[in-house]
Biopython code that builds the backbone (N, CA, C, O; Angstrom):
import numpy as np
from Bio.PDB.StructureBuilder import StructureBuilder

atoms = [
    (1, "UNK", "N", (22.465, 29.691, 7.927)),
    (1, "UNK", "CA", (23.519, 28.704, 8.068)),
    (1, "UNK", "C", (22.949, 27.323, 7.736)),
    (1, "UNK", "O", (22.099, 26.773, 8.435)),
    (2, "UNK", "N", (23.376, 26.898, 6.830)),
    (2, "UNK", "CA", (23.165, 25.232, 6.693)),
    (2, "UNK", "C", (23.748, 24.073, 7.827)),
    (2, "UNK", "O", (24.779, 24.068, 8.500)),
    (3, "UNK", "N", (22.338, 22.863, 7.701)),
    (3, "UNK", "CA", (21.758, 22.404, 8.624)),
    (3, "UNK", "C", (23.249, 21.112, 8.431)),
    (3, "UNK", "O", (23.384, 20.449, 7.403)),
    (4, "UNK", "N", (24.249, 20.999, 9.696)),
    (4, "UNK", "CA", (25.263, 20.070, 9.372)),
    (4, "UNK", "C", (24.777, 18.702, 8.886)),
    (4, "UNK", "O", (23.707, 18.215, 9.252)),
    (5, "UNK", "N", (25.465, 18.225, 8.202)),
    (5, "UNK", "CA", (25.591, 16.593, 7.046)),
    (5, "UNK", "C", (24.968, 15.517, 8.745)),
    (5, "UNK", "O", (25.415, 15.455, 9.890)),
    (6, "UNK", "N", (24.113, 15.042, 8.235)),
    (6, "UNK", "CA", (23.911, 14.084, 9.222)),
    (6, "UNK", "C", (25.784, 12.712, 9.180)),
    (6, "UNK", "O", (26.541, 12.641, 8.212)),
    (7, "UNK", "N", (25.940, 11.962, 10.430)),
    (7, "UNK", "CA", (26.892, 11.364, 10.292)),
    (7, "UNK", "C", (26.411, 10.018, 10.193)),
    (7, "UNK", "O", (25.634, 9.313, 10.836)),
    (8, "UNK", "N", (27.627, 9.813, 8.470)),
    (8, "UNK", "CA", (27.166, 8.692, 8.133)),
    (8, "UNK", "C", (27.132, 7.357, 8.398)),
    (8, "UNK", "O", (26.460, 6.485, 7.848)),
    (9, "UNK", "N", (28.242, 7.241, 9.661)),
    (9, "UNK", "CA", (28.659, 6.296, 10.634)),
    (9, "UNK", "C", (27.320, 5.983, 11.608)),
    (9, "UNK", "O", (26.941, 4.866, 11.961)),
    (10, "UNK", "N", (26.769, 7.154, 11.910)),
    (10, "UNK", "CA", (25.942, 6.966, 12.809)),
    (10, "UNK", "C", (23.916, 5.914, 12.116)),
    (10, "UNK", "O", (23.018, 6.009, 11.280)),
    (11, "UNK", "N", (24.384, 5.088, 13.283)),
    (11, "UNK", "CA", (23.105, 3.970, 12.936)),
    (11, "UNK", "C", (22.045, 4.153, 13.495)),
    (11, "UNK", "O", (22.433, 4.396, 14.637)),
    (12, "UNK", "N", (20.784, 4.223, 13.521)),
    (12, "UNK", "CA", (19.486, 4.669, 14.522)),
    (12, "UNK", "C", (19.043, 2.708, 14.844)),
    (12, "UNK", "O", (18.475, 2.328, 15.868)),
    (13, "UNK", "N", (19.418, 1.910, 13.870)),
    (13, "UNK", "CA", (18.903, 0.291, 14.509)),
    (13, "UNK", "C", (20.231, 0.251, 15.298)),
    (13, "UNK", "O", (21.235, 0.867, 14.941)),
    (14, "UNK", "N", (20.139, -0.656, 16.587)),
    (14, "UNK", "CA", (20.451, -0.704, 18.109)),
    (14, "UNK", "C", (21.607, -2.154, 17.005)),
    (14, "UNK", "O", (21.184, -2.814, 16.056)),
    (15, "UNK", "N", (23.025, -2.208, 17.606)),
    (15, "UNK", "CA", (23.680, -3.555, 17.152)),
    (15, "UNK", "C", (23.158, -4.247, 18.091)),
    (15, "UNK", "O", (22.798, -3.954, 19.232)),
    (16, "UNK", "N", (23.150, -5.747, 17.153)),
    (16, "UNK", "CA", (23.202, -6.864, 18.050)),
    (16, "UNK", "C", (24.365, -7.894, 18.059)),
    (16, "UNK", "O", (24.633, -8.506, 17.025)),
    (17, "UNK", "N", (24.895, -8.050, 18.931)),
    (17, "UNK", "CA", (25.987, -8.465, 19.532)),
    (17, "UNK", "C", (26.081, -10.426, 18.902)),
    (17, "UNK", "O", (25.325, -11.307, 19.310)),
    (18, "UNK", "N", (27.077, -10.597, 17.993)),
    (18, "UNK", "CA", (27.188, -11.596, 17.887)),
    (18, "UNK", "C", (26.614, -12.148, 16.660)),
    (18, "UNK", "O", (26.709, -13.311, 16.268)),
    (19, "UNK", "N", (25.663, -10.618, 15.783)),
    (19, "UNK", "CA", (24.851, -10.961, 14.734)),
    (19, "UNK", "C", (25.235, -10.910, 13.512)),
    (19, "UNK", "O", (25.809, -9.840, 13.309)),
    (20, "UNK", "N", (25.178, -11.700, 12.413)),
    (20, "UNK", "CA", (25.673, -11.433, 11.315)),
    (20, "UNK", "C", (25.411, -9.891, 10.625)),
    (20, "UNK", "O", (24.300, -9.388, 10.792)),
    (21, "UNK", "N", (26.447, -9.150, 9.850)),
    (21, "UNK", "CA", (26.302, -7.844, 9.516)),
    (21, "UNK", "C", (25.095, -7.797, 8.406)),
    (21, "UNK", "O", (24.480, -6.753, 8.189)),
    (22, "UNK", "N", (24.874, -8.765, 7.870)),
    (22, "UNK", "CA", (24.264, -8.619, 6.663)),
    (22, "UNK", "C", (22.589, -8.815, 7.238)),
    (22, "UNK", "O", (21.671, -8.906, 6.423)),
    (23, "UNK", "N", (22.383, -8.857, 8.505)),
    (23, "UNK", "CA", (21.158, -8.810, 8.922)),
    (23, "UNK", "C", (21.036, -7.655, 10.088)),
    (23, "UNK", "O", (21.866, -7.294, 10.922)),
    (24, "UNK", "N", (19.508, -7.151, 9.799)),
    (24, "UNK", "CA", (19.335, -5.733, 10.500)),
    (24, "UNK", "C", (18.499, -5.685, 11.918)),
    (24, "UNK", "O", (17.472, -6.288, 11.605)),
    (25, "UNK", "N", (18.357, -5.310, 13.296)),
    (25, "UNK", "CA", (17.442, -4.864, 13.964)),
    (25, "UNK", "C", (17.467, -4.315, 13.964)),
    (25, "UNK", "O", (18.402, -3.605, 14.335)),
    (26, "UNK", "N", (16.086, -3.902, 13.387)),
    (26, "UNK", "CA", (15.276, -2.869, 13.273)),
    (26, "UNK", "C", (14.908, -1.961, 14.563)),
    (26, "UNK", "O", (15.110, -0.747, 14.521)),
    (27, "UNK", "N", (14.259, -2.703, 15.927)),
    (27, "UNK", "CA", (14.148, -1.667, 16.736)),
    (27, "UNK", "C", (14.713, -3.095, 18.090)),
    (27, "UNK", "O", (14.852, -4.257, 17.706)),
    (28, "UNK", "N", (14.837, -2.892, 18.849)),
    (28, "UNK", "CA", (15.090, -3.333, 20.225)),
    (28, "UNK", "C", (14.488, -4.243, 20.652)),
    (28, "UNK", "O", (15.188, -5.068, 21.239)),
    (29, "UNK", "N", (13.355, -4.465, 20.598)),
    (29, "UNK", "CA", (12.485, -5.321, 21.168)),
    (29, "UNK", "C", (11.613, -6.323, 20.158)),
    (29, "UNK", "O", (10.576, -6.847, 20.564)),
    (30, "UNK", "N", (12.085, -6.532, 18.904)),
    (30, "UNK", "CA", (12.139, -6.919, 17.715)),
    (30, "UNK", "C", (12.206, -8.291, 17.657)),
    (30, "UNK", "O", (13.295, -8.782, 17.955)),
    (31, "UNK", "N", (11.323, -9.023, 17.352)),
    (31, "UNK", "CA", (11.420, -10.906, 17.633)),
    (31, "UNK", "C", (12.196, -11.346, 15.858)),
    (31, "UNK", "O", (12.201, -12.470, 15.355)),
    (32, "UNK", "N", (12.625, -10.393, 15.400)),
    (32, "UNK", "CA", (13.239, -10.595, 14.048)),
    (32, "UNK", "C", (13.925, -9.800, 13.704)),
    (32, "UNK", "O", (13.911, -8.683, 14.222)),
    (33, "UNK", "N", (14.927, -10.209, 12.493)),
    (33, "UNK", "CA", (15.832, -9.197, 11.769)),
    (33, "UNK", "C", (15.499, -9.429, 10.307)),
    (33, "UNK", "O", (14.696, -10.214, 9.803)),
    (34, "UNK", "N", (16.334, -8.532, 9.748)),
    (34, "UNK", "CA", (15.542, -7.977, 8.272)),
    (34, "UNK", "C", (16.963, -8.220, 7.508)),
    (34, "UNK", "O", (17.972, -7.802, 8.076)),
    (35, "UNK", "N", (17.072, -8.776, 6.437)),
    (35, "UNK", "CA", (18.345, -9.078, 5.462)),
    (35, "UNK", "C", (18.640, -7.814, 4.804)),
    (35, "UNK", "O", (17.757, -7.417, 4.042)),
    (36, "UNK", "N", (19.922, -6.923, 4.952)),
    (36, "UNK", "CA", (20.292, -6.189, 4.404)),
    (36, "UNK", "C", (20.593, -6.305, 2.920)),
    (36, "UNK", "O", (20.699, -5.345, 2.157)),
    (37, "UNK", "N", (20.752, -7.912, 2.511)),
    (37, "UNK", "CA", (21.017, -8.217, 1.123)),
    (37, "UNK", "C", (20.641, -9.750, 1.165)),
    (37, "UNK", "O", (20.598, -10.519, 2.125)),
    (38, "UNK", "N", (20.334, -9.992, -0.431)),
    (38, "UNK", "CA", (20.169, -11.531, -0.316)),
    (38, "UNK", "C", (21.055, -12.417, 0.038)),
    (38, "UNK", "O", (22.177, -12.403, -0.469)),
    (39, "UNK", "N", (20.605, -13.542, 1.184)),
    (39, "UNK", "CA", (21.898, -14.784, 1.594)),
    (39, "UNK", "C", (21.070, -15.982, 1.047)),
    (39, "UNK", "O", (20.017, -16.535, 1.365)),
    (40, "UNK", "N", (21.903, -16.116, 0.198)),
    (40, "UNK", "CA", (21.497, -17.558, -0.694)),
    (40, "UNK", "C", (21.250, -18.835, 0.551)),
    (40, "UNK", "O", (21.830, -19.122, 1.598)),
    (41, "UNK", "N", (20.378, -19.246, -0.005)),
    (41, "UNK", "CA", (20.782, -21.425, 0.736)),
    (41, "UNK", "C", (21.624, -21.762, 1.069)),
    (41, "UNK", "O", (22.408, -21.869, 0.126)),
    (42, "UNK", "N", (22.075, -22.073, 2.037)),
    (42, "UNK", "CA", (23.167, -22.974, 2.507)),
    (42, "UNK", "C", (24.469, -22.191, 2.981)),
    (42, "UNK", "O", (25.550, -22.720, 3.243)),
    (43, "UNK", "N", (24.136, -20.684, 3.052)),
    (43, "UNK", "CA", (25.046, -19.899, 3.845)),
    (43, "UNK", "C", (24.849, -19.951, 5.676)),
    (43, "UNK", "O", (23.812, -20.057, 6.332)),
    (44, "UNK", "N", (25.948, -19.857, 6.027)),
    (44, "UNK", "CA", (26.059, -19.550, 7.550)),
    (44, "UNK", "C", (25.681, -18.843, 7.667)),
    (44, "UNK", "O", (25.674, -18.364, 6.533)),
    (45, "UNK", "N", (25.136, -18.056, 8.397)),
    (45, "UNK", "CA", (24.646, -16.601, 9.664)),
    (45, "UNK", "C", (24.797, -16.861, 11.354)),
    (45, "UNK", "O", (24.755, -17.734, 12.220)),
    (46, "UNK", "N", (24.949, -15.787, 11.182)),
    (46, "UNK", "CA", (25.116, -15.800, 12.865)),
    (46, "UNK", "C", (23.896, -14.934, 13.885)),
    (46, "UNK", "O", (23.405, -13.832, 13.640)),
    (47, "UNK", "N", (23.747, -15.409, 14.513)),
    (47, "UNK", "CA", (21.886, -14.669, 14.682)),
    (47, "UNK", "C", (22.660, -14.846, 16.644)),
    (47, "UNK", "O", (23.079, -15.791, 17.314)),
    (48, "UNK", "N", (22.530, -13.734, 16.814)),
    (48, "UNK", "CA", (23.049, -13.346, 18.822)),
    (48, "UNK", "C", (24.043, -14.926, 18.963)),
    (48, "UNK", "O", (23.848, -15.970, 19.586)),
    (49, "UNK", "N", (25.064, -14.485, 18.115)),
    (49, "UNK", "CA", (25.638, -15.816, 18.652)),
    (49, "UNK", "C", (25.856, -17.402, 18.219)),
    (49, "UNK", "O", (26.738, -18.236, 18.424)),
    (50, "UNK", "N", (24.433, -17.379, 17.425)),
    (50, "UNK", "CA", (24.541, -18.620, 17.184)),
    (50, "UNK", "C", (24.823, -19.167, 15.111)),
    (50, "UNK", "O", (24.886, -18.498, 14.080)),
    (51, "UNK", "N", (24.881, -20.143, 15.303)),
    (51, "UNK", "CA", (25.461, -20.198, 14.076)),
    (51, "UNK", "C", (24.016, -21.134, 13.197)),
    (51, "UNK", "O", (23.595, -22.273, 13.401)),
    (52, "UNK", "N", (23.640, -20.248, 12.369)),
    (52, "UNK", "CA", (22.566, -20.914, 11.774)),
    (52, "UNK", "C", (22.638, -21.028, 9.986)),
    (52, "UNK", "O", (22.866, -19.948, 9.442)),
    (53, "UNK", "N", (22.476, -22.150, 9.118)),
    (53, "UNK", "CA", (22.357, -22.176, 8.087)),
    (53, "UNK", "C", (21.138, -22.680, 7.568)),
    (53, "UNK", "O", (20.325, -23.524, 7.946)),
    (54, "UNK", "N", (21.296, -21.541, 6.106)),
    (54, "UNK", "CA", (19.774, -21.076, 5.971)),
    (54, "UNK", "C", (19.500, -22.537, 4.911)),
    (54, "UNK", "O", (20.386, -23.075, 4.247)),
    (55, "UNK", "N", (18.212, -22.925, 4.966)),
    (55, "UNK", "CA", (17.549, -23.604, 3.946)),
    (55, "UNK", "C", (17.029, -23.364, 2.710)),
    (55, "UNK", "O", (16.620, -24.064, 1.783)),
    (56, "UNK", "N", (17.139, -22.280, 2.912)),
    (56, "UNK", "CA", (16.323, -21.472, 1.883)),
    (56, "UNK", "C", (16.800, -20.103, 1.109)),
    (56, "UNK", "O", (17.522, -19.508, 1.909)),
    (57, "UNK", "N", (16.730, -19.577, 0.248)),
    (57, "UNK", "CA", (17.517, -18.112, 0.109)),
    (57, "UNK", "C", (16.344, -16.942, 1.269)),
    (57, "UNK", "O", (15.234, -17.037, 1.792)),
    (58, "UNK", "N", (17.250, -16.109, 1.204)),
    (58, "UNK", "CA", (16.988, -15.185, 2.280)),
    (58, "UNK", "C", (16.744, -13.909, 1.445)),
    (58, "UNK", "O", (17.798, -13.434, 1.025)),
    (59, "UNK", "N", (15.732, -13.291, 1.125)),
    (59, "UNK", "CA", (15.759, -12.698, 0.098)),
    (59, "UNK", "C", (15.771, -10.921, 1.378)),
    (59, "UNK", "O", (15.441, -10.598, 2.519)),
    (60, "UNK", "N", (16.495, -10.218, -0.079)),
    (60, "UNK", "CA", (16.671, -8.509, 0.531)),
    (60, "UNK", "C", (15.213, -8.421, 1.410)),
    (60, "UNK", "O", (14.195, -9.096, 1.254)),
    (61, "UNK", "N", (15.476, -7.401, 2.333)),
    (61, "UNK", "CA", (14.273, -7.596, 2.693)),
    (61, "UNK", "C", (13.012, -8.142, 4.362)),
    (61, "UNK", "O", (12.400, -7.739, 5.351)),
    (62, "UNK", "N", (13.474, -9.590, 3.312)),
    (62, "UNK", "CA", (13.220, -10.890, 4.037)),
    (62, "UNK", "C", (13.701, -10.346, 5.654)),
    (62, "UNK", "O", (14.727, -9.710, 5.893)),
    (63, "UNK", "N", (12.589, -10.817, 6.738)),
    (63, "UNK", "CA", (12.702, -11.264, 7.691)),
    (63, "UNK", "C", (12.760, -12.672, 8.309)),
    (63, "UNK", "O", (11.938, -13.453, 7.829)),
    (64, "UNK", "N", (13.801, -13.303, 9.562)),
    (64, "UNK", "CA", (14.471, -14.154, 10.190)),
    (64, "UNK", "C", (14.368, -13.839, 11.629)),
    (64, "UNK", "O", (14.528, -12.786, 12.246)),
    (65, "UNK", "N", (14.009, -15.226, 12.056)),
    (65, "UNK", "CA", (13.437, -14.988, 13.257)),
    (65, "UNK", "C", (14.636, -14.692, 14.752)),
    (65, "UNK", "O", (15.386, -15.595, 15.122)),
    (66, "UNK", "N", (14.620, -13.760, 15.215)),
    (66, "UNK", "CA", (16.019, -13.575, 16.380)),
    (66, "UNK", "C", (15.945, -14.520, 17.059)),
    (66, "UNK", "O", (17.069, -14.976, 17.271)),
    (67, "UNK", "N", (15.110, -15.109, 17.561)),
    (67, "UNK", "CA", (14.635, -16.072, 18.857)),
    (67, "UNK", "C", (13.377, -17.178, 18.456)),
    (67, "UNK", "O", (12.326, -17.172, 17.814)),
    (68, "UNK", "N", (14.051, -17.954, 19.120)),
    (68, "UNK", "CA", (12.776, -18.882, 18.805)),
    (68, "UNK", "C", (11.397, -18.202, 19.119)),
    (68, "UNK", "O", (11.429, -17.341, 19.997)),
    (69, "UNK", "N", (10.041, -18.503, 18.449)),
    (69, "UNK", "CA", (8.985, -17.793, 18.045)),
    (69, "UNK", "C", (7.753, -18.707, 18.475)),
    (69, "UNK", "O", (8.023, -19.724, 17.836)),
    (70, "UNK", "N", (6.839, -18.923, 19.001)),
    (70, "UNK", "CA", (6.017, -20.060, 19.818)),
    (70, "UNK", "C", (4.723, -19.098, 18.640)),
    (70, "UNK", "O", (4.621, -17.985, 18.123)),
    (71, "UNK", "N", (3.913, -20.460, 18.708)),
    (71, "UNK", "CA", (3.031, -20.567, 17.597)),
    (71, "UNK", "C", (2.242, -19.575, 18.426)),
    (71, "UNK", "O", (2.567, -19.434, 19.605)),
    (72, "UNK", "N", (0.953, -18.675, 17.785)),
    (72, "UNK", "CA", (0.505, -18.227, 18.203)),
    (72, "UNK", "C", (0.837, -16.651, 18.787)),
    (72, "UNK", "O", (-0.012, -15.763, 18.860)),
    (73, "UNK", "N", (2.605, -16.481, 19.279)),
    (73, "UNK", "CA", (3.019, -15.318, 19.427)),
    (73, "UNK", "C", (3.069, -14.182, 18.277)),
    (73, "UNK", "O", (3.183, -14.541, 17.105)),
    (74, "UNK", "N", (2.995, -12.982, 18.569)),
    (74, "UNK", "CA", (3.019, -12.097, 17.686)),
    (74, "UNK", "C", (4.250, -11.945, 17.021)),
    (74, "UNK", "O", (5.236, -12.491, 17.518)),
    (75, "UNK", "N", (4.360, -11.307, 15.997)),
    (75, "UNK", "CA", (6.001, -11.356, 15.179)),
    (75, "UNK", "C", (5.267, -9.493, 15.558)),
    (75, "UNK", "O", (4.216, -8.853, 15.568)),
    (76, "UNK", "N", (6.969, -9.357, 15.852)),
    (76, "UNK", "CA", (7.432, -7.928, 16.111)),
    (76, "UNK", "C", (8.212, -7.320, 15.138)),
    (76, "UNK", "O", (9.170, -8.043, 14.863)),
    (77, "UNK", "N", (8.191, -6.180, 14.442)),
    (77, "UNK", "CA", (8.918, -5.449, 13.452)),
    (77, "UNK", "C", (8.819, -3.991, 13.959)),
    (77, "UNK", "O", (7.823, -3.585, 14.558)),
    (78, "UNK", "N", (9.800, -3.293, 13.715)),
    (78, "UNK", "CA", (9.419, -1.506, 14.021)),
    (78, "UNK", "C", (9.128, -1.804, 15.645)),
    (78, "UNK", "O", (8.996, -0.938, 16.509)),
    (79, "UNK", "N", (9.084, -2.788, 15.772)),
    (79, "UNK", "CA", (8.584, -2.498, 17.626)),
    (79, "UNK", "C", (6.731, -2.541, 17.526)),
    (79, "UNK", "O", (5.874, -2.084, 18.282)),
    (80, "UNK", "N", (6.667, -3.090, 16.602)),
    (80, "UNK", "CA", (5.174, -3.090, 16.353)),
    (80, "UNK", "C", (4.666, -4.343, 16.056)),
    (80, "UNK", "O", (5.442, -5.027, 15.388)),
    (81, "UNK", "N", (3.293, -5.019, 16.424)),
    (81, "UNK", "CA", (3.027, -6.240, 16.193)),
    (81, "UNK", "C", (2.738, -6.464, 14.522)),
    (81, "UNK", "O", (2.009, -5.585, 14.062)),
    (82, "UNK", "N", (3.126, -7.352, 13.675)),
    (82, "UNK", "CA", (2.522, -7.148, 12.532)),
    (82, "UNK", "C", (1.711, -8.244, 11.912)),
    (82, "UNK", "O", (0.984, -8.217, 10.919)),
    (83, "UNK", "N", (2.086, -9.458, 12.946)),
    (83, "UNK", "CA", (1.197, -10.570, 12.371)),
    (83, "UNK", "C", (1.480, -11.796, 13.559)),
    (83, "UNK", "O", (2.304, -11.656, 14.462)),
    (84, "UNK", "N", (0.838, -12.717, 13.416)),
    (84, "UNK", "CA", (1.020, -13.805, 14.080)),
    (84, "UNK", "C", (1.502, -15.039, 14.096)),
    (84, "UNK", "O", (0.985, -15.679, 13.180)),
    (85, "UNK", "N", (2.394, -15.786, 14.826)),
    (85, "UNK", "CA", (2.890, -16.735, 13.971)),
    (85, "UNK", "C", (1.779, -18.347, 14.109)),
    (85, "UNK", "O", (1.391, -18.874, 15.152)),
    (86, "UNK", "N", (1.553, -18.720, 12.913)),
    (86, "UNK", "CA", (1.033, -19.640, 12.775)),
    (86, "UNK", "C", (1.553, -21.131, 13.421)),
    (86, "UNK", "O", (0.867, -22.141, 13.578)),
    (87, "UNK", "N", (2.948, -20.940, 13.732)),
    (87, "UNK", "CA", (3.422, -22.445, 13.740)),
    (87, "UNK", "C", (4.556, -22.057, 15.106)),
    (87, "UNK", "O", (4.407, -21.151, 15.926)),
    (88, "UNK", "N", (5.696, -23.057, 15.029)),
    (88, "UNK", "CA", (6.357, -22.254, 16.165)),
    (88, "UNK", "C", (7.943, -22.435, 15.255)),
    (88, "UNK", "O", (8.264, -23.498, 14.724)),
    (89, "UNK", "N", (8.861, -21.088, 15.219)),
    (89, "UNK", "CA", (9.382, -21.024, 14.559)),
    (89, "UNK", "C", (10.524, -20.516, 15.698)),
    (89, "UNK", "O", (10.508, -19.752, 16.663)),
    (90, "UNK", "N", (11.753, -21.576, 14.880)),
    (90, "UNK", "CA", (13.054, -21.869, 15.448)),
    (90, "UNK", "C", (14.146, -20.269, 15.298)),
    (90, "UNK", "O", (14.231, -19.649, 14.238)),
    (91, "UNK", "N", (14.708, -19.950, 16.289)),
    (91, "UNK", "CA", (15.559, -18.969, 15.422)),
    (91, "UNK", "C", (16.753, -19.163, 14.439)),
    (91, "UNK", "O", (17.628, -20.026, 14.362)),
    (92, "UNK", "N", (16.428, -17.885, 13.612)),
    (92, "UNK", "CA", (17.237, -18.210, 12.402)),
    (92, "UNK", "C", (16.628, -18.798, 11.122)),
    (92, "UNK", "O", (17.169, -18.957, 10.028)),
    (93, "UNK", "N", (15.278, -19.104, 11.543)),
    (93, "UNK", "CA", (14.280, -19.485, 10.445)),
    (93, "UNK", "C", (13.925, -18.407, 9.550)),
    (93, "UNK", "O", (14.219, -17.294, 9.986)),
    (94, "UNK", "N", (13.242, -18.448, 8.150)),
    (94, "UNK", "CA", (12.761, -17.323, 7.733)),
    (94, "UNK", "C", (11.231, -17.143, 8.348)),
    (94, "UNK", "O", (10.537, -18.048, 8.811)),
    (95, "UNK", "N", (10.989, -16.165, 8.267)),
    (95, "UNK", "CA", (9.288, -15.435, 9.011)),
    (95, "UNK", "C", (9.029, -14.856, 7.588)),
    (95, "UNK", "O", (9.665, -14.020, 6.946)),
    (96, "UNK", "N", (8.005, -15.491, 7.321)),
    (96, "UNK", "CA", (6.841, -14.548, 6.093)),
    (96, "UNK", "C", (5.830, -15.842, 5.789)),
    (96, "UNK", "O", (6.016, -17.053, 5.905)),
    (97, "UNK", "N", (4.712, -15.080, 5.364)),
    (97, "UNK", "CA", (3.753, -15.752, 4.975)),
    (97, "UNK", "C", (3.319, -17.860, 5.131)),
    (97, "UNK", "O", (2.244, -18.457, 5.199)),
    (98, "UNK", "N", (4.403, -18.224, 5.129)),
    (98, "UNK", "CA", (4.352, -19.577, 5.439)),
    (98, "UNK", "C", (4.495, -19.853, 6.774)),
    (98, "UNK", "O", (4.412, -20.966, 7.294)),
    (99, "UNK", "N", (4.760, -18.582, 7.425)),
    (99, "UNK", "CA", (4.689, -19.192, 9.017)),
    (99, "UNK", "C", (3.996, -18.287, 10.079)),
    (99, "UNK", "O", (3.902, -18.313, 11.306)),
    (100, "UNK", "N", (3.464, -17.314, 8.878)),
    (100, "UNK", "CA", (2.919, -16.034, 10.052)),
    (100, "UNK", "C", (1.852, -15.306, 9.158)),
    (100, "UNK", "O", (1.874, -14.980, 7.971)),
    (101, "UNK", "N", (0.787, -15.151, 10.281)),
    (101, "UNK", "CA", (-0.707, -14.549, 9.321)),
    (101, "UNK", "C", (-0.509, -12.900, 9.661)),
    (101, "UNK", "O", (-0.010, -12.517, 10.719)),
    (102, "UNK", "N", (-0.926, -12.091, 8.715)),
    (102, "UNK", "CA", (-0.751, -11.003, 8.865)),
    (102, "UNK", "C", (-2.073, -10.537, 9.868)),
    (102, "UNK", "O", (-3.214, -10.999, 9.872)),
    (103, "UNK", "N", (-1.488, -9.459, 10.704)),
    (103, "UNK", "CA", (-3.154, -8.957, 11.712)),
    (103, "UNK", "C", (-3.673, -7.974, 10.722)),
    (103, "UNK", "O", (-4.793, -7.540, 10.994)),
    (104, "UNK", "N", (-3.235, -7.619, 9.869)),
    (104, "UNK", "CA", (-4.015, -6.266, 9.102)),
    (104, "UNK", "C", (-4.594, -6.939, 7.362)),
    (104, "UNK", "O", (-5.701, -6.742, 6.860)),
    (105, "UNK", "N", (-3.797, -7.488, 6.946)),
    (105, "UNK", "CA", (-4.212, -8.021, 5.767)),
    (105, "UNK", "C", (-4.659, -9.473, 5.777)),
    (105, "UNK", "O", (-4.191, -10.081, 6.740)),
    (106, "UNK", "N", (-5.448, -10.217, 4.965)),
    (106, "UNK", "CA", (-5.943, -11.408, 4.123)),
    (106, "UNK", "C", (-4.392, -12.126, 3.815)),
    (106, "UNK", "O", (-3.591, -11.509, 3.113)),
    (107, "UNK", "N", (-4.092, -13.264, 4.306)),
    (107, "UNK", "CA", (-2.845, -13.884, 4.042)),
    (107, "UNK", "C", (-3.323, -15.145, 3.505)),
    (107, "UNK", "O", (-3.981, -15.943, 4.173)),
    (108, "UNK", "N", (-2.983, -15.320, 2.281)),
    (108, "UNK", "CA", (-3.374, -16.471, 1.522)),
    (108, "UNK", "C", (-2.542, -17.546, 0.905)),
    (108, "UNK", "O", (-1.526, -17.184, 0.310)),
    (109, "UNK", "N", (-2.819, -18.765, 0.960)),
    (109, "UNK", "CA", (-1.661, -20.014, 0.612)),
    (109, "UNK", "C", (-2.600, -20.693, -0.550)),
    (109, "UNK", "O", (-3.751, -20.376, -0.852)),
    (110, "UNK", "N", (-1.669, -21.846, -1.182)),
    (110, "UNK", "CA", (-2.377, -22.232, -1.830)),
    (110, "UNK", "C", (-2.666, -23.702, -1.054)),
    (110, "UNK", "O", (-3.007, -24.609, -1.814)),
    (111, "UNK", "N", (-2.586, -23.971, 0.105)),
    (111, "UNK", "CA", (-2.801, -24.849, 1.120)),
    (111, "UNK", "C", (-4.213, -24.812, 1.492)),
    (111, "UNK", "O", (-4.902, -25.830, 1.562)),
    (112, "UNK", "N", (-4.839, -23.073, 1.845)),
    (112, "UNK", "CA", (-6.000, -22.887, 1.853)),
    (112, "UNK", "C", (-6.828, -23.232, 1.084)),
    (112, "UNK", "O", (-7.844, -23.802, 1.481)),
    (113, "UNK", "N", (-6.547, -22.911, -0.536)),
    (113, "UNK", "CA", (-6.774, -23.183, -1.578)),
    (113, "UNK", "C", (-7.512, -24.290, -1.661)),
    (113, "UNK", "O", (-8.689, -24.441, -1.332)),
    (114, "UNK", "N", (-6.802, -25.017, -2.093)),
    (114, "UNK", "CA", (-6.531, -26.538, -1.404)),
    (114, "UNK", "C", (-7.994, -27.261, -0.426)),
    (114, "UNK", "O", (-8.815, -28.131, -0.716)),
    (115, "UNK", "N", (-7.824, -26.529, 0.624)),
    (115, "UNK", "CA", (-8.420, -27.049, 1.747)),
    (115, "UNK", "C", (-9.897, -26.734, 0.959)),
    (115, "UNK", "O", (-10.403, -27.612, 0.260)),
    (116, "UNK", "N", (-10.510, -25.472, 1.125)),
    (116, "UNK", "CA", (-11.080, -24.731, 0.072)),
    (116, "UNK", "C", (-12.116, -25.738, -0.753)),
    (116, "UNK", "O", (-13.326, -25.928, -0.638)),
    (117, "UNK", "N", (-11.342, -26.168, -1.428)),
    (117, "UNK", "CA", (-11.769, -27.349, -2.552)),
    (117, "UNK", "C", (-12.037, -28.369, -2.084)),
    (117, "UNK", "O", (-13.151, -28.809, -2.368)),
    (118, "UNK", "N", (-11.473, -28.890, -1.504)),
    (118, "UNK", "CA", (-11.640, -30.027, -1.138)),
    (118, "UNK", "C", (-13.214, -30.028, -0.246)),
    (118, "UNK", "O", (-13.565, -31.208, -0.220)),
    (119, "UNK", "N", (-13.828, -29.519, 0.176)),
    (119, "UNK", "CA", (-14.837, -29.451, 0.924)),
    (119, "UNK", "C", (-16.052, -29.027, -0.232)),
    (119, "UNK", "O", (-17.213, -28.667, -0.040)),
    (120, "UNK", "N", (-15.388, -29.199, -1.332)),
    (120, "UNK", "CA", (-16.735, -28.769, -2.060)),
    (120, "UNK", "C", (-17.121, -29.521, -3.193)),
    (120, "UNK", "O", (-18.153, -29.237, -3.800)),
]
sb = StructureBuilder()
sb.init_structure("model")
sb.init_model(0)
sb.init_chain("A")
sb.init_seg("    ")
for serial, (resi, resn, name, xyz) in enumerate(atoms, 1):
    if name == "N":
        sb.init_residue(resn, " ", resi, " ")
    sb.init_atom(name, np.array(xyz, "f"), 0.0, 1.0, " ", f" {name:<3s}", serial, name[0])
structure = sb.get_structure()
């Protein structure tokens, strides 16, 4: 007997209440959401409620911070730590590389770069 059609209604990320559709949590305890599609600059979102417009494009993908993010705290994805945030980041901000060092990989700017040189 074949194994029934999984249902396609059915979601395994938890809703969040108040959140724009076009952004995802991923797991529950998640200090970010993940863009189901690109939201250009200067679009509204709604992040638990609140009404935030982006500065920047929001690329597929792209993670945005749920909650404000204190420098130094870990950024959460999958329910898993994946990097740290360098600065302290507002919610509704974007999270990647300009504001958060990865714990597993070499995260490089051209700021470092920069710095880098200058000392030599």
């Amino acid at each position: 007997m074949p194994n029934p059609s999984p249902d396609p209604s059915h979601d395994l990320a938890p809703a969040v209440s108040g959140t724009d559709s076009r952004l995802l949590l991923l797991f529950e305890d998640d200090n970010v959401l993940v863009a189901r599609m690109r939201i250009r600059a200067g679009e509204a979102v709604s992040v638990e409620g609140a009404a935030v417009t982006l500065a920047a494009d929001l690329p597929l993908g792209h993670k945005l911070a749920r909650r404000t993010i204190a420098a130094g705290e870990k950024i959460v994805k999958y329910g898993a730590p994946i990097g740290t945030a360098t600065e302290a980041i507002a919610a509704g901000t974007p999270v990647h590389v300009h504001n958060v060092k990865s714990d597993y990989t070499p995260t490089y700017h051209l700021m470092d770069a920069a710095k880098a040189g200058a000392g030599a």
